[in-house]
ZAZA-427213 format. One record per residue (C-alpha): x, y, z; residue in one letter. Coordinates in steps of 0.5 Angstrom, whole numbers. Layout:
REM residues N
PT  east north    up r
PT     X     Y     Z A
...
END
This chain:
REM residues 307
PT  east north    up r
PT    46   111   126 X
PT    48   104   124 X
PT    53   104   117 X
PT    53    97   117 X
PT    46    96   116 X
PT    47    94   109 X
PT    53    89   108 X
PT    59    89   102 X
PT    56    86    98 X
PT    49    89    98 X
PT    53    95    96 X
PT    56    93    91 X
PT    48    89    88 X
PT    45    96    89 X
PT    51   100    86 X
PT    50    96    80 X
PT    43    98    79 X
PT    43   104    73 X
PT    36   107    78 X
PT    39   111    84 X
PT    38   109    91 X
PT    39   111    98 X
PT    38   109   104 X
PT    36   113   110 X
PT    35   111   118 X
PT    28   112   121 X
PT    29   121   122 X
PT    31   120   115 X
PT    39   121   116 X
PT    42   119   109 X
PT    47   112   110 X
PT    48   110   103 X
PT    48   113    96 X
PT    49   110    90 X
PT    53   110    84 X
PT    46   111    79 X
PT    44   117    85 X
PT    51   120    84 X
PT    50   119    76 X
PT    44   122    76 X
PT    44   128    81 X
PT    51   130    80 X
PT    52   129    87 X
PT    57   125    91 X
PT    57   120    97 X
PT    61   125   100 X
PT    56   131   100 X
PT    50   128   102 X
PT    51   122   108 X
PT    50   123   114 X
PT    45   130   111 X
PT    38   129   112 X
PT    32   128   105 X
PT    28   134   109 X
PT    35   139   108 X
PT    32   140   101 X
PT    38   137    97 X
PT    35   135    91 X
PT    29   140    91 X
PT    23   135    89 X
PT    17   138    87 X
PT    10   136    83 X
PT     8   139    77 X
PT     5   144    81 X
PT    11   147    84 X
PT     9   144    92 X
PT    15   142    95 X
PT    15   135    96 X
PT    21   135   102 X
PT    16   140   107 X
PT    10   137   105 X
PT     8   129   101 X
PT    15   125   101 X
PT    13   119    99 X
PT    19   117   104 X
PT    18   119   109 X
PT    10   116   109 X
PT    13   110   108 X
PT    17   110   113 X
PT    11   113   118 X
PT     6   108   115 X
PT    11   101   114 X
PT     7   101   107 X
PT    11   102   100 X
PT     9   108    97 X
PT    10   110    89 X
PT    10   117    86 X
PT    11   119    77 X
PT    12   126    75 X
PT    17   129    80 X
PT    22   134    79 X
PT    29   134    82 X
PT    35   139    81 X
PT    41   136    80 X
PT    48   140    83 X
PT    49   143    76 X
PT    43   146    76 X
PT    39   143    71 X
PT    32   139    73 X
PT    30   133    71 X
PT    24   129    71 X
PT    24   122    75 X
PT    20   117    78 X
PT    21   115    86 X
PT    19   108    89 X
PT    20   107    97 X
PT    20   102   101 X
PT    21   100   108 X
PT    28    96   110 X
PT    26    93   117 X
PT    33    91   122 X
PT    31    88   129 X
PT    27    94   132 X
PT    30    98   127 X
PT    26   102   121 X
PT    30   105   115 X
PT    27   107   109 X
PT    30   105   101 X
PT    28   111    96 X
PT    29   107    88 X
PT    28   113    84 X
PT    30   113    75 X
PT    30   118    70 X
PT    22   118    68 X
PT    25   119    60 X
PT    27   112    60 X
PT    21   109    61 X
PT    16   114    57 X
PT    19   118    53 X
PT    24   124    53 X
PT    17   129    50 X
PT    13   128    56 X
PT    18   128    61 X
PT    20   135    57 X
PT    14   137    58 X
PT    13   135    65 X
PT    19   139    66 X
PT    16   146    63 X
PT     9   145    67 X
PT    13   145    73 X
PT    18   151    71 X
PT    11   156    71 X
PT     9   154    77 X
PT    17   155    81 X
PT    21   159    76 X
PT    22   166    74 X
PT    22   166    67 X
PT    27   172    65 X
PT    33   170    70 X
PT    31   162    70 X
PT    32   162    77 X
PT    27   161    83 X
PT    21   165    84 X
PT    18   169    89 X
PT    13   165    91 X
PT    17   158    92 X
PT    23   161    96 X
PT    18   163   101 X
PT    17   157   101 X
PT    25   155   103 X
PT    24   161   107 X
PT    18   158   111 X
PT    22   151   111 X
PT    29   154   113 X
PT    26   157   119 X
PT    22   150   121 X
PT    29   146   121 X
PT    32   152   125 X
PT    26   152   130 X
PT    26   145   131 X
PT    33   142   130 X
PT    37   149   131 X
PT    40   148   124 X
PT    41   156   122 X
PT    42   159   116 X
PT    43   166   112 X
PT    40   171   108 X
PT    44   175   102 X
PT    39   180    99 X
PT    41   183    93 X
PT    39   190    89 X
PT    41   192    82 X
PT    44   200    83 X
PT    42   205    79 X
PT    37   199    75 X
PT    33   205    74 X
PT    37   210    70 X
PT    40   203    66 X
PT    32   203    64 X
PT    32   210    62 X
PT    38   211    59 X
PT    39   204    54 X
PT    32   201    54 X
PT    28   195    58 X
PT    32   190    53 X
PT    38   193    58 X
PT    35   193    65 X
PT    33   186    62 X
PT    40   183    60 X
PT    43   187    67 X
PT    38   182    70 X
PT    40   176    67 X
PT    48   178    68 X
PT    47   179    76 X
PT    43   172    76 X
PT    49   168    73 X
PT    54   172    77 X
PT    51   170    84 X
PT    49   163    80 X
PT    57   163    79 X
PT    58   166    87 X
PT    54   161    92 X
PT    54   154    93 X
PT    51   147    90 X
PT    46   147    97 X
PT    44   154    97 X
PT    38   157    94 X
PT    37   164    90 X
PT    31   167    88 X
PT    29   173    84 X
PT    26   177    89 X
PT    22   182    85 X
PT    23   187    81 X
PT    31   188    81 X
PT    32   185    88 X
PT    35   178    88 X
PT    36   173    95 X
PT    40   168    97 X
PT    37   163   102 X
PT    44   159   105 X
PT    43   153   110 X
PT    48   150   115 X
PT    52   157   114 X
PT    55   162   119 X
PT    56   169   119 X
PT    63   169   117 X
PT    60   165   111 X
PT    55   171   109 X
PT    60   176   109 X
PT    64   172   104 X
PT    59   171    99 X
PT    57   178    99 X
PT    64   181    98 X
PT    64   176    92 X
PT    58   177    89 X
PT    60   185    89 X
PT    66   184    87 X
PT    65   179    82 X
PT    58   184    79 X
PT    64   190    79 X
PT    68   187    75 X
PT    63   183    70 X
PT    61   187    63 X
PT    55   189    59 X
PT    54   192    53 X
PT    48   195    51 X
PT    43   191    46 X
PT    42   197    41 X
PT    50   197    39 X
PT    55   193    43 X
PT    60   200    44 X
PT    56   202    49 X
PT    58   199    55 X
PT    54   199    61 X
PT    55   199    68 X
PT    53   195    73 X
PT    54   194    81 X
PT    50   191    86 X
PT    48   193    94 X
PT    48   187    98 X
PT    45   186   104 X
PT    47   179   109 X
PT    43   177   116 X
PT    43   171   120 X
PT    37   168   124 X
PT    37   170   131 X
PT    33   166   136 X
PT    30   172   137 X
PT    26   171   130 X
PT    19   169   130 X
PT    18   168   123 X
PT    23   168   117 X
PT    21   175   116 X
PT    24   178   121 X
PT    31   175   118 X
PT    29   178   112 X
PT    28   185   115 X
PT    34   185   118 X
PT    37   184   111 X
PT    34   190   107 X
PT    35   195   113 X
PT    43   193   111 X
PT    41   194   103 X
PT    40   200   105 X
PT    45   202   109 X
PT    49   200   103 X
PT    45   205    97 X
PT    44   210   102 X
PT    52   210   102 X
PT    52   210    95 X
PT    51   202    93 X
PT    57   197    90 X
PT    58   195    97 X
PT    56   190   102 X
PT    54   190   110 X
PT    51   185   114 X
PT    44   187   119 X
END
């Protein structure tokens, strides 16, 4: 990886520009990160150089939910092709969670036999307007977005998992999966109504939310059952984060919609695996975390195990 590929004061020229920039090398390994990215990502330079564009660190989507980082980056078929590429109407995530409407201009910076590749990407509201960015927004949030937790739907994590599963195969990069599962989600339904199972979800997702890092993924999975597709992670990891998010969901407190006295109690099983080079699909990894679920209601619930 040459660094100094771009001198100070170019630096400092693109650290002026408002838009975001960076600059990654031919196999998209991220070598400088500007102010205007920092500000509208929320991420540092720090956590993202020497990281890839393809490890999915902004989630870029189209409206349609494809996931531009597996399949379209605009950079990388510039950096394929030598030719500069434009896209609108694309959503990244910020760290904060929040997603925002951008538009992505990529060129090529040719040095001697080197190819790099230069992403500019902007606020789309600052050029048409904050009422069609917003609907942009909410065109892409049907297509990816689970509408009663705000979180990831089922159809787009397997699209994470599929894609965690590649990176795995082809540059041994593993990852981890925590599943979860509401104890007793029936008995909430029956005893207080759906508004409650309703708010039990909605309070499991902003615990876990709360629980992981920036970089992970968390979907609900169906019904009561949430995931979590941590990359770059080891065993030691996926343990932690199970006993926190137990732990924290233990502790949390929720009072039922028909009369706040009545307070509802709510736990979660929680079952971790790592991808094994024995796996032959994302799927596998999958199993072995739901076979540690239920171990853990089979032994009552409000715990973890690993698979």
């Amino acid at each position: 990886m040459n660094t100094g590929v771009l001198d100070e004061s170019l630096r400092g020229i693109l650290d002026a520009v408002s838009d975001g920039v960076y600059v990654t090398t031919g196999e998209r390994e991220i070598i400088f990160w500007s102010k205007g990215a920092e500000r509208i990502t929320g991420y540092s330079s720090d956590e993202v150089l020497n990281r890839h564009c393809h490890d999915n660190i902004l989630v870029h989507t189209d409206v349609l939910g494809k996931n531009l980082c597996f399949d379209g980056c605009p950079l990388q078929k510039c950096i394929e092709t030598g030719e500069r590429q434009e896209a609108r109407e694309i959503l990244l995530k910020r760290k904060d969670g929040e997603r925002v409407a951008v538009y992505v201009r990529a060129s090529v910076l040719q040095v001697g036999e080197e190819r790099y590749g230069v992403e500019v990407f902007g606020e789309l509201q600052s050029v048409a307007g904050s009422a069609l960015a917003e609907r942009l927004k909410e065109l892409s949030d049907t297509s990816i977005v689970d509408q009663l937790t705000g979180l990831y739907n089922r159809r787009y994590i397997d699209t994470i998992l599929d894609h965690q599963y590649g990176l795995f195969k082809r540059h041994f990069q593993r990852f981890g999966l925590v599943m979860i599962d509401v104890d007793k989600f029936q008995n909430i339904n029956d005893s207080f109504g759906h508004l409650a199972g309703d708010e039990a979800l909605k309070l499991v997702a902003s615990v876990v939310q709360r629980s992981m890092r920036s970089m992970d993924f968390l979907a609900r999975f169906g019904g009561d059952e949430f995931i979590i597709v941590c990359p770059l992670i080891e065993l030691e990891g996926v343990e932690k984060l199970s006993g926190r998010i137990v732990e924290l969901v233990h502790h949390s407190v929720l009072s039922s919609p028909e009369s706040q006295k009545n307070v509802i109690k709510v736990s979660v099983s929680v079952g971790g695996s790592m991808v094994d080079y024995k796996d032959k699909s994302a799927a596998d990894v999958i199993a072995r975390a739901n076979e540690a679920l239920s171990r853990v209601k089979r032994d009552g619930g409000d715990w973890y195990a690993l698979g």
